[in-house]
C-alpha positions in Angstrom: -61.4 -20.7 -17.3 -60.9 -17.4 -18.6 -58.3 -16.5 -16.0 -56.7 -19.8 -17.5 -57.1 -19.2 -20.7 -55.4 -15.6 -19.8 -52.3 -17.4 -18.1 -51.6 -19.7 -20.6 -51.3 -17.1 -23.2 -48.9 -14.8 -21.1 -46.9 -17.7 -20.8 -47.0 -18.6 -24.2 -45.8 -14.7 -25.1 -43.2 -14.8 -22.7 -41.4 -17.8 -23.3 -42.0 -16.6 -27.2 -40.0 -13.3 -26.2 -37.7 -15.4 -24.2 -36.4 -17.8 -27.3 -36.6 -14.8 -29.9 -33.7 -13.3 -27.4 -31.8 -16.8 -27.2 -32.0 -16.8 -31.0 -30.9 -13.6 -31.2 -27.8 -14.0 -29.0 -26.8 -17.2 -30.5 -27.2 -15.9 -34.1 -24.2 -13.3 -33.7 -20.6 -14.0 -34.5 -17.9 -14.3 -32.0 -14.7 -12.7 -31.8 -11.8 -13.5 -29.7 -8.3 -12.1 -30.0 -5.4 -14.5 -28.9 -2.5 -11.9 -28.0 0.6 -12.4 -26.0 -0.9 -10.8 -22.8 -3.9 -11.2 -21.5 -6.3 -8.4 -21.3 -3.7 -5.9 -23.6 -3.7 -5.4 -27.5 0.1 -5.8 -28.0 3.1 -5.2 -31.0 2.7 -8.4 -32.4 -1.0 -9.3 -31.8 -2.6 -10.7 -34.9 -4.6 -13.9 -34.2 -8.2 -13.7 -34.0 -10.9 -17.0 -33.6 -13.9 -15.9 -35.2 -16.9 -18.2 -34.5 -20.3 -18.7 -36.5 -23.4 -19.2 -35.0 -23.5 -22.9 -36.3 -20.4 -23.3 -33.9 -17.6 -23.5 -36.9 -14.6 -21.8 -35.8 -11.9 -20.2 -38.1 -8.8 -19.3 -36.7 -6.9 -16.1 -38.4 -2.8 -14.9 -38.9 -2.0 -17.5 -35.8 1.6 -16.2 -35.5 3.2 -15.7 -32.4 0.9 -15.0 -30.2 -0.7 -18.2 -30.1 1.0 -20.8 -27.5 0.9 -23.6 -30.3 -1.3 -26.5 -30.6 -1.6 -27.2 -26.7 -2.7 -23.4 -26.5 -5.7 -24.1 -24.0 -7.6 -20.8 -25.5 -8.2 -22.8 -28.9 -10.3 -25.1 -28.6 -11.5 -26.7 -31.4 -10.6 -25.6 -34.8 -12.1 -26.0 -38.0 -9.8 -23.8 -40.5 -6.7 -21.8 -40.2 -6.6 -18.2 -42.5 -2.7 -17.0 -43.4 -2.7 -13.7 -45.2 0.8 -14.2 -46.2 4.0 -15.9 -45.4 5.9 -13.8 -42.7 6.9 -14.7 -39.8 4.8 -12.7 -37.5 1.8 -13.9 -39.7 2.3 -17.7 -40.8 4.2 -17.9 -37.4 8.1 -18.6 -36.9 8.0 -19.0 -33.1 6.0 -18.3 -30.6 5.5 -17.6 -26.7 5.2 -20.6 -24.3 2.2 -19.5 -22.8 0.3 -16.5 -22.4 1.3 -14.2 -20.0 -0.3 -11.1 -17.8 2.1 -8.0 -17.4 3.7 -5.3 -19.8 3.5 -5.6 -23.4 7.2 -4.8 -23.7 8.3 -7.8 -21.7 6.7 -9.8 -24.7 9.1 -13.1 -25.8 9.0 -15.4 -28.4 11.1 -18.5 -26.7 9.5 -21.6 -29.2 10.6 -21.7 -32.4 8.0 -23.3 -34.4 9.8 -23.9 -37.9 10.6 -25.6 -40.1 7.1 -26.7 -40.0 5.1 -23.2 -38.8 2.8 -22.5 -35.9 -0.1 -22.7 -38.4 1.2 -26.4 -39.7 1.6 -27.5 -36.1 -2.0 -26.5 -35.0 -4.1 -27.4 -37.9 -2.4 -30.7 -38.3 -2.9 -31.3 -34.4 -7.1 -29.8 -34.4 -7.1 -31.7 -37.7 -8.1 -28.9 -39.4 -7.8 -27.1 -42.9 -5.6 -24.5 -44.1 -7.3 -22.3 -46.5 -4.9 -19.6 -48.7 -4.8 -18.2 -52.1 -2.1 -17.1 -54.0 0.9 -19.8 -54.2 0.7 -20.5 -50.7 -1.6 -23.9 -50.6 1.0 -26.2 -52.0 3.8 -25.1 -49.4 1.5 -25.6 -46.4 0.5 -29.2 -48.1 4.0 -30.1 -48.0 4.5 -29.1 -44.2 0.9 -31.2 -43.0 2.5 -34.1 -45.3 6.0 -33.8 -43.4 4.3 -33.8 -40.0 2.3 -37.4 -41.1 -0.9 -35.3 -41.8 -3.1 -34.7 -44.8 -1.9 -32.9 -47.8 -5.1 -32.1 -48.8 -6.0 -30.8 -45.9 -4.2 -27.4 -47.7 -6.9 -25.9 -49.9 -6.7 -23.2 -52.4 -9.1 -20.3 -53.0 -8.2 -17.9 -56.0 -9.1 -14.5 -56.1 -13.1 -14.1 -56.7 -14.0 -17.9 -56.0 -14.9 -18.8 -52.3 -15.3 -22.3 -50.3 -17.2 -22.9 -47.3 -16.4 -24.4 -44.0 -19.8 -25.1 -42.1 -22.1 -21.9 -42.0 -18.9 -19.3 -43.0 -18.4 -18.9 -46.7 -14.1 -18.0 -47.0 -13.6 -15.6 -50.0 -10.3 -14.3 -50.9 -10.0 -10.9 -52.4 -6.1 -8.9 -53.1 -3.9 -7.4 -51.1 -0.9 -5.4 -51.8 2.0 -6.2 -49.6 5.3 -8.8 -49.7 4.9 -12.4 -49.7 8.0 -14.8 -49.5 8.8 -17.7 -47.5 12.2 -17.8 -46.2 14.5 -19.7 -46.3 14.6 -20.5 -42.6 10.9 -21.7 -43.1 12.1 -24.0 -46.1 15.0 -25.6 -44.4 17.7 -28.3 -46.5 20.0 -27.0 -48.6 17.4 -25.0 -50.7 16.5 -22.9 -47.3 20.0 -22.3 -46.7 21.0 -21.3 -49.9 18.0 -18.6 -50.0 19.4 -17.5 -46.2 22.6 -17.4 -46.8 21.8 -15.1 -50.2 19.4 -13.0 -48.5 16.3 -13.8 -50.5 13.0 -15.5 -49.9 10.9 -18.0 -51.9 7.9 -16.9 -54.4 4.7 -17.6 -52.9 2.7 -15.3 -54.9 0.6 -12.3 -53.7 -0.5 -11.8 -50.2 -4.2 -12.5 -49.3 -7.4 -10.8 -47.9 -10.2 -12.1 -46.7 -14.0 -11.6 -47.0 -16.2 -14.2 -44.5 -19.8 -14.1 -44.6 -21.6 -15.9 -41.8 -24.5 -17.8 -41.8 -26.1 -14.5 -39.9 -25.4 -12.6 -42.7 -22.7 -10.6 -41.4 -19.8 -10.1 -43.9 -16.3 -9.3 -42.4 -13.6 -8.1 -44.1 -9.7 -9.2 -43.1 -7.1 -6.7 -44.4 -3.6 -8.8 -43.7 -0.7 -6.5 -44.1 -2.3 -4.9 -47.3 -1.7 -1.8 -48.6 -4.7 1.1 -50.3 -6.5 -1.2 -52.8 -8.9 -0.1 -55.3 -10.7 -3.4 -54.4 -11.2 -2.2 -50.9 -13.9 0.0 -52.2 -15.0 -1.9 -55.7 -15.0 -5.6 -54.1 -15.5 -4.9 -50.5 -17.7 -2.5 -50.0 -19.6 -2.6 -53.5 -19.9 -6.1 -54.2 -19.5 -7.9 -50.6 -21.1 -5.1 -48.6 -18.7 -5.9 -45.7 -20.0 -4.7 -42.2 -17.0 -5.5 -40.2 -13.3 -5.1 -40.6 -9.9 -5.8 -39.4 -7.5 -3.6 -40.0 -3.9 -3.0 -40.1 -2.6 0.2 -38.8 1.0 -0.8 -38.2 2.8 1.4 -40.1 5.7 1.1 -42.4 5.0 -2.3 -43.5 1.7 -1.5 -43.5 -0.8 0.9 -43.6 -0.1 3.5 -41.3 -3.6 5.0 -38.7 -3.8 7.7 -41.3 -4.7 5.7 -44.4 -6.1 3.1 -42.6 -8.7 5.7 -41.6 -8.9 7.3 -44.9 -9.7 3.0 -46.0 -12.2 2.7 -43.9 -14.4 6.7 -44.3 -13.7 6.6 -47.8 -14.0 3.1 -49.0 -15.3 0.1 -47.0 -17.1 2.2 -44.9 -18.0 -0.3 -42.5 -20.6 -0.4 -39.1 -17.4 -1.4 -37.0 -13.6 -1.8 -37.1 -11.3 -4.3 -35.1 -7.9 -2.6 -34.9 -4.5 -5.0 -35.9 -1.3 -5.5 -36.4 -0.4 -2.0 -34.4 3.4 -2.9 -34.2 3.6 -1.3 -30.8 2.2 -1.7 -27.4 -0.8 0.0 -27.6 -3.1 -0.3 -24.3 -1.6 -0.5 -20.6 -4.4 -1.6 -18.2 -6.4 -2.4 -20.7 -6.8 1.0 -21.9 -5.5 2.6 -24.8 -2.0 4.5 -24.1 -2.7 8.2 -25.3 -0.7 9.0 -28.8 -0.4 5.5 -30.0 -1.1 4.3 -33.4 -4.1 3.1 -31.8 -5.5 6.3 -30.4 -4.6 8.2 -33.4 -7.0 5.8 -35.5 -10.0 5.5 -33.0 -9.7 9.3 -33.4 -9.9 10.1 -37.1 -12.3 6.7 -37.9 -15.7 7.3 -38.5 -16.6 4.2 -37.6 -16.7 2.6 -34.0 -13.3 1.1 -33.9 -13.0 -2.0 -31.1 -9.9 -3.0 -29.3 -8.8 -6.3 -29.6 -7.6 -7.1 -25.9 -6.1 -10.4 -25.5 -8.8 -13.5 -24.2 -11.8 -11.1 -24.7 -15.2 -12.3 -26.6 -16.6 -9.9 -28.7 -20.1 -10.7 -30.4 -21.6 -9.2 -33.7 -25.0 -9.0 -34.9 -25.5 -9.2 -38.5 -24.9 -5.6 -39.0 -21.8 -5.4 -37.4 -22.5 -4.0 -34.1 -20.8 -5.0 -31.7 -23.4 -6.3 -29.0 -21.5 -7.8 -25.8 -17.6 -7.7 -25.1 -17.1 -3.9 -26.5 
């Protein structure tokens, strides 16, 4: 009896250990980048799905890189994030598929306006759009052209938040351009603007804070440039664990001050590199002197390569637990 009694208790503590380790797996938050080539972190690689542990699924900056709405590696989608209205961001065409090779024999072949990438595949998942700034009503205008729901285009002003499932969307500022072009618009509005050289308002660009129903808080930069609120809003207030950041260059923060955002001010347990505006790994491994290599190197935190079709997983701390 006592050999029974014995049993049954190391079988009650195992399969105790065994569902505290399920839980803990499926209470992290998934990553996955949707570049141009699979395996590589290329010029024009933005889009990320990032996944709660209740399933929801938010997909970020689709642009280019993401073969439309028949794009097999979407899945379902519950929300689209734009941080602002240019092409490679809001998405003006995009490839045809995803490929395997070189980064530099990246194409675009499918143009995807007047109506966007983003319009396209949130009217096709049925899903929302969720933007700040001026940016809601355009996108309303695009589902309601394409025979979908206007509403389905929902606004979120700086400070205030929404949720969609277990992820609570904040938006937060960003300092960067923000017009719509006229190619985007189309009629004679659109080609007036073209033909001018100038671009619709659409107000200021948009970050991102997500907080998970784990807990974990991620930050999404955009195209933004050094922000007061990085460190104030952020890191103060939102106690962000995770970020994505830009390190393009130029148009956006370059791997210095990207670095200097992330010791200085967010101060994060992990970075996600983006928007790097050059091909940056070969092989899968990062090509020596890059942008890339040049941030991993001055960041104090653990900086992640987003290669194309890879899961990464977060606990709610923001270490990165399997795909890193």
């Amino acid at each position: 009896m006592k050999l029974n009694l014995r049993s049954l208790c190391c079988s009650a503590i195992v399969s105790t250990i065994g569902l505290s380790a399920h839980t803990a797996i499926a209470a992290e938050v998934k990553i996955t980048p949707l570049g141009s080539m699979d395996g590589e972190f290329c010029q024009l690689d933005r889009a990320l799905i990032l996944e709660d542990p209740d399933g929801t699924r938010v997909l970020y900056d689709a642009g280019r890189t993401v073969a439309g709405p028949d794009d097999k590696r979407l899945g379902k989608i519950d929300a689209l994030l734009v941080s602002h209205m240019h092409g490679d961001h809001v998405g003006d065409k995009h490839i045809s598929a995803p490929a395997t090779g070189d980064c530099k024999t990246t194409e675009f072949p499918v143009n995807a306006l007047p109506h966007t990438n983003t319009v396209s595949i949130a009217h096709a998942k049925g899903a929302k759009i969720v933007t700040g700034s001026e940016m809601p009503k355009f996108f309303a205008a695009k589902l309601k052209a394409l025979g979908g729901d206007p509403k389905k285009s929902q606004l979120v002003r700086f400070g205030a938040s929404t949720t969609v499932g277990g992820i609570t969307i904040t938006t937060v500022p960003a300092v960067h351009s923000n017009g719509i072009s006229g190619n985007m618009i189309g009629g004679t509005l659109g080609e007036m603007l073209q033909n001018s050289g100038l671009t619709a308002y659409a107000g200021p660009p948009t970050g991102y804070v997500l907080t998970f129903s784990n807990g974990l808080a991620v930050y999404l930069s955009g195209d933004t440039g050094i922000t007061a609120e990085q460190e104030t809003v952020v890191h103060d207030h939102y106690k962000v664990k995770l970020v994505v950041m830009n390190i393009g260059d130029t148009f956006t923060t370059g791997p210095d001050e990207a670095a200097w955002v992330v010791n200085n001010l967010i101060k994060p347990e992990s970075v996600i590199a983006s928007h790097a505006n050059q091909p940056s790994t070969s092989g899968g491994k990062v090509i020596e002197g890059t942008r890339l290599d040049q941030f991993m190197k001055m960041s104090d935190a653990k900086v992640h390569v987003p290669l194309s079709g890879r899961m990464m997983s977060f606990n709610a701390k923001g270490t990165c637990t399997a795909g890193c």
